[in-house]
C-alpha positions as CSV (number, residue, x, y, z in Angstrom):
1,X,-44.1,-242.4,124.8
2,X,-42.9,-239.9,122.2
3,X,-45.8,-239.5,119.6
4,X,-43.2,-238.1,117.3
5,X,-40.9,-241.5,117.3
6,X,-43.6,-243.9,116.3
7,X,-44.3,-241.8,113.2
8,X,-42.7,-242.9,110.5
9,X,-40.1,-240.4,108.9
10,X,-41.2,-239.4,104.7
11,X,-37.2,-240.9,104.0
12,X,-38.0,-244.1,104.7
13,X,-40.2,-244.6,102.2
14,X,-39.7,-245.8,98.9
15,X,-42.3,-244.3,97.2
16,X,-40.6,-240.7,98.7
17,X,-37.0,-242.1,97.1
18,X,-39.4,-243.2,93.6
19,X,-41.4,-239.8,93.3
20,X,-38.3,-237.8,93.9
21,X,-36.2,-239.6,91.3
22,X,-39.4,-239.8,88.9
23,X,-40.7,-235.8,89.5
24,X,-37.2,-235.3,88.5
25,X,-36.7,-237.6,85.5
26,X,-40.2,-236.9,84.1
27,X,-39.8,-232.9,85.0
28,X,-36.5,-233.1,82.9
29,X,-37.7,-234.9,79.7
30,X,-40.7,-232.3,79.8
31,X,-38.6,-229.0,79.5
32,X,-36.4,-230.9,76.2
33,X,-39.8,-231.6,75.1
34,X,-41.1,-228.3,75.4
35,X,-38.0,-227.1,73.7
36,X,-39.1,-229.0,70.3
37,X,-42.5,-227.8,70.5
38,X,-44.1,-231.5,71.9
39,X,-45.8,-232.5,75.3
40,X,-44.8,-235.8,76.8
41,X,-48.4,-237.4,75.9
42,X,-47.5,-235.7,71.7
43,X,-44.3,-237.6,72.1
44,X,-45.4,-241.1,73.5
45,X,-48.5,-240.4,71.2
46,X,-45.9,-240.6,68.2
47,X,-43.3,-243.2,69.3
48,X,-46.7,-244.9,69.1
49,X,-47.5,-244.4,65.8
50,X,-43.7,-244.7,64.9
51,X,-44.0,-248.7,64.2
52,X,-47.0,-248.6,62.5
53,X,-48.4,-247.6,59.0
54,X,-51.7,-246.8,59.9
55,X,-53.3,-247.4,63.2
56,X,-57.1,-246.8,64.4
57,X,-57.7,-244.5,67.4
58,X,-59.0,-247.2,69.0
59,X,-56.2,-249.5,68.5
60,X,-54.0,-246.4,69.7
61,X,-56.1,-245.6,72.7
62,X,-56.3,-250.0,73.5
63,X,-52.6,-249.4,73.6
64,X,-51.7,-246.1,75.3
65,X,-54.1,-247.0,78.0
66,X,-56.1,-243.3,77.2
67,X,-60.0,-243.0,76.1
68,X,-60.8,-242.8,72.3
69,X,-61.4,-238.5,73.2
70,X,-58.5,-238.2,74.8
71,X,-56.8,-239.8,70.8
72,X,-58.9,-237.4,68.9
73,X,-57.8,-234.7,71.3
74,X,-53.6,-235.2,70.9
75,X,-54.5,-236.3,67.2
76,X,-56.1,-232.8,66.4
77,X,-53.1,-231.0,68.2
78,X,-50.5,-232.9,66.4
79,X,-52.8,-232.5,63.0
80,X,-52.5,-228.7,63.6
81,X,-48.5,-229.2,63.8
82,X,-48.6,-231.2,60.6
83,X,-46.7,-233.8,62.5
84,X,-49.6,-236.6,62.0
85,X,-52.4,-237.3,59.6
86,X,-55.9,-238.6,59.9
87,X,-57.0,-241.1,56.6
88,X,-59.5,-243.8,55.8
89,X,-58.7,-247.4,56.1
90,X,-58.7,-249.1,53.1
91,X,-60.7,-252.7,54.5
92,X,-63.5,-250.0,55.9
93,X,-63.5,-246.3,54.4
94,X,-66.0,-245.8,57.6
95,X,-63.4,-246.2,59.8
96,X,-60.6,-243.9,60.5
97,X,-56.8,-244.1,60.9
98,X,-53.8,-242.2,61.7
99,X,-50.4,-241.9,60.6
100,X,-47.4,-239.8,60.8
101,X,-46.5,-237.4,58.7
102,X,-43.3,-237.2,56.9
103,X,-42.5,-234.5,59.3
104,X,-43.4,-236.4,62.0
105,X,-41.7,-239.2,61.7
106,X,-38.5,-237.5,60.4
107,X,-38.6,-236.3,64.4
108,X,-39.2,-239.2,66.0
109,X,-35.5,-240.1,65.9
110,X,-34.4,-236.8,67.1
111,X,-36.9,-236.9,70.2
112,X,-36.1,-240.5,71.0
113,X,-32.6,-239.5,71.5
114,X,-33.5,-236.7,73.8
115,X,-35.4,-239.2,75.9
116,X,-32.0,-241.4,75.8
117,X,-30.1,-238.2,76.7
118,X,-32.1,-237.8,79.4
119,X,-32.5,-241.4,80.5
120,X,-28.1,-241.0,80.9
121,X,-28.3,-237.9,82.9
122,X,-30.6,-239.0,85.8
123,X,-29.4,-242.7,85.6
124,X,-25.5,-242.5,84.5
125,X,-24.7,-242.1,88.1
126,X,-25.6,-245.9,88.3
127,X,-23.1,-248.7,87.0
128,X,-24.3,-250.5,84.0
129,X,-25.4,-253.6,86.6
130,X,-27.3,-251.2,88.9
131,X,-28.9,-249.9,86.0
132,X,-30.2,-253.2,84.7
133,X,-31.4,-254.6,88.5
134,X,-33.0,-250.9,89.0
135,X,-34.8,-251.7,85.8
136,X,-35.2,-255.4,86.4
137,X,-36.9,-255.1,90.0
138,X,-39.3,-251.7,88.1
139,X,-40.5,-254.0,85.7
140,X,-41.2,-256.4,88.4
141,X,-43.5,-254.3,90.2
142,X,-45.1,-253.4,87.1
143,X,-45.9,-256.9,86.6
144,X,-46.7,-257.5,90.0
145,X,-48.8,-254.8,90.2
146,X,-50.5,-255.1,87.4
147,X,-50.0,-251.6,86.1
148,X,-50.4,-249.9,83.0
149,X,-46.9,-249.5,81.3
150,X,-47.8,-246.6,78.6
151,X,-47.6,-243.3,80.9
152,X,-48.3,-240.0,79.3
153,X,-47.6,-237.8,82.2
């Protein structure tokens, strides 16, 4: 028997189909990114922040899925950009918090329409339908697989 035949071809995998399509989406957002002067983790870091006040680090890091160092870490580097800001809550001035800046959150608009920019270059190719089942049967696996929906990468 051919050893070759019984080996399964990359193309029929979905995960091949998935990573291409991803690699590319993700690859994509990245560069626009870069062009503004954020990383993907500054910019998920501030849509984040974006419908909150104040926030903890802990409370971000809970909900972005990232350790507490890896928060201080994209705090300090969007500190240094004067895009966020670190303060004291008010219930417990032991306890930290952090917030967007003016600055930053007069560009959270802007680089959420990038991402939608994006989103319409990779997926426009798709009919509004496919678009929704694509993003119907995603979130499905998600769930299914119990996987962590904030991505920074």
């Amino acid at each position: 028997m051919n050893e070759a035949a019984s080996v399964s071809s990359l193309e029929t995998h979905l995960g091949y189909w998935l990573r291409a399509v991803s690699n590319n989406v993700s690859q994509g957002f990245a560069r626009k990114l870069e062009d503004e002067g954020v990383t993907v983790a500054e910019w998920v870091f501030m849509r984040m922040l974006f419908d909150f006040e104040t926030v903890s680090p802990s409370a971000l890091a809970e909900a972005m899925g990232m350790t507490r160092g890896a928060i201080s870490k994209l705090a300090d580097r969007l500190i240094a950009k004067d895009l966020v800001e670190r303060g004291a809550s008010l219930a417990d001035k032991r306890t930290q918090t952090l917030a967007l800046k003016p600055a930053g959150r007069a560009r959270v608009p802007m680089l959420a329409a990038l991402a939608d920019r994006n989103d319409t270059e990779f997926f426009g190719v798709l009919e509004v339908e496919e678009r929704g089942e694509l993003d119907r049967l995603l979130r499905k696996i998600v769930a299914g697989r119990g996987l962590a929906v904030v991505t920074t990468d």
